[in-house]
N, C-alpha and C positions, 0 to 999 in steps of 0.2 A: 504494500500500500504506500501512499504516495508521502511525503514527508508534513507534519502540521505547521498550517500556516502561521508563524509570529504574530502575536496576539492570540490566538485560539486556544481556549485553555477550557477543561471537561468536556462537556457535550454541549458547549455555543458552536452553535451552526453559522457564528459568523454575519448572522442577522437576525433583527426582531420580527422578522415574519416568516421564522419556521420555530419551530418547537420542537424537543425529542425531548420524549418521554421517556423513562423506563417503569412498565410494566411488569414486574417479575423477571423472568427470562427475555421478554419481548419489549422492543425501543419500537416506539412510535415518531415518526416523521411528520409531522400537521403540517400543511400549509396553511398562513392564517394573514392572510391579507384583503379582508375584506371590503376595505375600501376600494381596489384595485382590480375586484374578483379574482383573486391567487393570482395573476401574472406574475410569474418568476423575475425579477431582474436577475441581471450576471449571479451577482452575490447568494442567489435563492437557488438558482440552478450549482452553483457551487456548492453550498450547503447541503443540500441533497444528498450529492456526491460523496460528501464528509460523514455524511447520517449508514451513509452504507461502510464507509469505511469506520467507523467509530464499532459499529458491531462488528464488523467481521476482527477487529483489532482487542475487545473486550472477552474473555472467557465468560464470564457473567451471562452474558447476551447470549439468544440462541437465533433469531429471527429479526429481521424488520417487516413494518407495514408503513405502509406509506398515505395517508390521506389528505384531504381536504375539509375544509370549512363551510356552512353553508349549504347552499346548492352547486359549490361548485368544486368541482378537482385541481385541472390545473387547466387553465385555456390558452397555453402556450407562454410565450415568453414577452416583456413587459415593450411594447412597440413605441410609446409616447414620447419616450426620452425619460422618464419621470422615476429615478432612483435616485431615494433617498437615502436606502443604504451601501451605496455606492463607496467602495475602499479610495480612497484616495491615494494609495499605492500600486494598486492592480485598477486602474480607469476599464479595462476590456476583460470581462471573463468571460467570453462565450464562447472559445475554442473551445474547440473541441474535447481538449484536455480536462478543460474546464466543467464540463459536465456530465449530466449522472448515468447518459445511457448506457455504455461499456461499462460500468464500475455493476453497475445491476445487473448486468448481461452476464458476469462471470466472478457475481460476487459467489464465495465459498459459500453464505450463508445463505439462509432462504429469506429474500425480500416479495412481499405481498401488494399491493397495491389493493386500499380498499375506495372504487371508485363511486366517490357519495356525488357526483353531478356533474355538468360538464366537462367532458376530456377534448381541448382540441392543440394542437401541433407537438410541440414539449413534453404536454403533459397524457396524452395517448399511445406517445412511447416509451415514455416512462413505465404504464398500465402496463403494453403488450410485451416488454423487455422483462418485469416483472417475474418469477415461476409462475406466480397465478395469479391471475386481477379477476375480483369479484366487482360486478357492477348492477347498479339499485335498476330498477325496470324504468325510471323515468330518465336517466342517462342518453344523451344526445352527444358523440364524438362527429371530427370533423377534421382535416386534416389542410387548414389553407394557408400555405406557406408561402406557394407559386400566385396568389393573390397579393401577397407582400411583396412581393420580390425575393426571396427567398430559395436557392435553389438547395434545398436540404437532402443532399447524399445521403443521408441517415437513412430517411424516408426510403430513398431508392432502391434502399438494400433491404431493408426491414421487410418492407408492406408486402411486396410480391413474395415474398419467402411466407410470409406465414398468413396474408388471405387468396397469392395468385395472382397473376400479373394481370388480368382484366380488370378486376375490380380493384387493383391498387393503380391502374391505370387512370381509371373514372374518378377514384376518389382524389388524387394527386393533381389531374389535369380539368379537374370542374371544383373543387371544394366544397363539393357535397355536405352534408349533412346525412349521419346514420344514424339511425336506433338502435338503444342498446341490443333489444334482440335480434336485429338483425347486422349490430356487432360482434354477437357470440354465432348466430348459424353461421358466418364467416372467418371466425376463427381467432377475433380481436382479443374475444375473453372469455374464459372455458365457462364462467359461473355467473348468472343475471339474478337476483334476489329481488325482492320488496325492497324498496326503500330505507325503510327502517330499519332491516336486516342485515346491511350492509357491513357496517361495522364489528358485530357479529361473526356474519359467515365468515369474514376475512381473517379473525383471529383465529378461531376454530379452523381454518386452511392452516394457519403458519403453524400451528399445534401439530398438527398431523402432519405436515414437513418435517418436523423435528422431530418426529417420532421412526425418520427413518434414518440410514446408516449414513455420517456424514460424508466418510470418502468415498463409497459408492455411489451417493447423491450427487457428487462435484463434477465426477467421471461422468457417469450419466447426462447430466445435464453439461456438460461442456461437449460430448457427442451431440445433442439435441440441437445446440444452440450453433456447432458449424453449417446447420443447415442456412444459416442468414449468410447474404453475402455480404462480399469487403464492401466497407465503407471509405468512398474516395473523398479524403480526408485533403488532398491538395487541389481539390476543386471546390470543397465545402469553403477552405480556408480564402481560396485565390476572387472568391465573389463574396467573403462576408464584409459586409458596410460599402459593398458598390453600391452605383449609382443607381439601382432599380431598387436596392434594397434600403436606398436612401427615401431615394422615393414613395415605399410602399407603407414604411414607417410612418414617412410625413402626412402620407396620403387616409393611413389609419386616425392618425391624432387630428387630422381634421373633418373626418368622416365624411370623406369623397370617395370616389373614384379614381385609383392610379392613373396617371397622364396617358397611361401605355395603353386603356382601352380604347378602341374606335368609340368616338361620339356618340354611334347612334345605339350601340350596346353598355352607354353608360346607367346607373340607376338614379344616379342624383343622392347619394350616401354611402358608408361602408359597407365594403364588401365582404 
């Protein structure tokens, strides 16, 4: 695991709008910005990242879960410009380095995702990188990156691998919006609950994780998980903060239409 940030000391995630709990054996991850609806800034998507390495670094700890506040998960990453907890050492932490998807993808430990509301760009790979994301039945994911400007390798590699190259096709190049249940007949997330239940199922998941052998479970699931392909990480890098993705930002925070749509396919608000 990666070395602790200066400054970082117990289980601060480095910002006040995550939390980690510990639960007995089990650390909980909140995201809890709800003035914002959980938009990650850099520093939140880093912290994440830290919430998994703090357990897998802890004996104590046997599992993460990962949640949300609200009605909502995680609806991708913070577009406005508007972090306030922004490091004034690290100005940029959205490499890739820098956040949680790979560290959950092959963390030792079992991370859960309990998905209490909406999941879109960030935070629906966070869910489907997870071993198991449990999602409440009124859950609505969405995947709109290439509306920002955004051209997210992550994605590219991710989505066809585990719903199929058609429908990560649709979902990637239109922005769709899906339901949760027909995010699990697709294969986004093995388990759909009530609502209320959410929370719940998800612990009783990470329970029963832990109830299985852990280096056979590593093995296991690191066979599982080369079925995703390479993530082209010098193209993610070489267009992050271009000029489309300057634009899509802007175009978010003021709740237009990017300049790059044709006129007469514009809506007159965000996309």
């Amino acid at each position: 695991m990666g070395a602790e940030p200066m400054g970082l000391k117990g289980d601060d995630l480095g910002t006040p709008y995550l939390r980690f709990e510990r639960r007995g054996p089990l650390a909980w991850c909140v995201v809890d910005r709800p003035g914002s609806r959980n938009a990650l800034t850099s520093a939140m998507y880093f912290g994440v990242r830290r919430a998994v390495d703090l357990v897998n670094r802890d004996p104590e700890l046997a599992a993460l879960i990962i949640t949300g506040t609200g009605d909502v998960f995680i609806p991708g990453g913070e577009l406005r410009g508007d972090e306030p907890d922004r490091w004034l050492d690290f100005p940029d932490l959205l490499g890739l380095d820098s956040t949680p998807f790979e560290a959950i993808r092959r963390s030792p430990k079992p991370v859960v995702s309990a998905v209490n509301g909406i999941a879109q760009g960030g935070g629906l790979l966070i869910a489907m990188l997870s071993d198991v994301a449990v999602a409440g039945e009124s859950v609505t994911v969405r995947a709109p990156e290439l509306l920002r400007g955004i051209a997210d390798t992550g994605y590219a590699a991710y989505l066809p691998a585990q719903i199929g190259i058609a429908r990560a096709r649709d979902m990637l190049l239109t922005g769709r919006v899906v339901t949760a249940r027909e995010a699990e007949s697709w294969g986004m997330f093995s388990r759909v609950v009530p609502d209320e239940r959410v929370l719940a199922e998800a612990e009783e998941v990470a329970i029963q994780i832990c109830r299985t052998a852990p280096q056979a479970r590593l093995h296991l699931k690191r066979i599982i998980n080369d079925n995703y392909g390479r993530v082209d990480r010098t193209t993610f890098d070489a267009l992050l903060f271009n000029e489309e993705m300057r634009e899509g930002g802007r175009a978010f925070a003021e709740r237009r239409d990017p300049s790059w749509v044709p006129p007469h396919f514009r809506t007159g608000g965000r996309l």
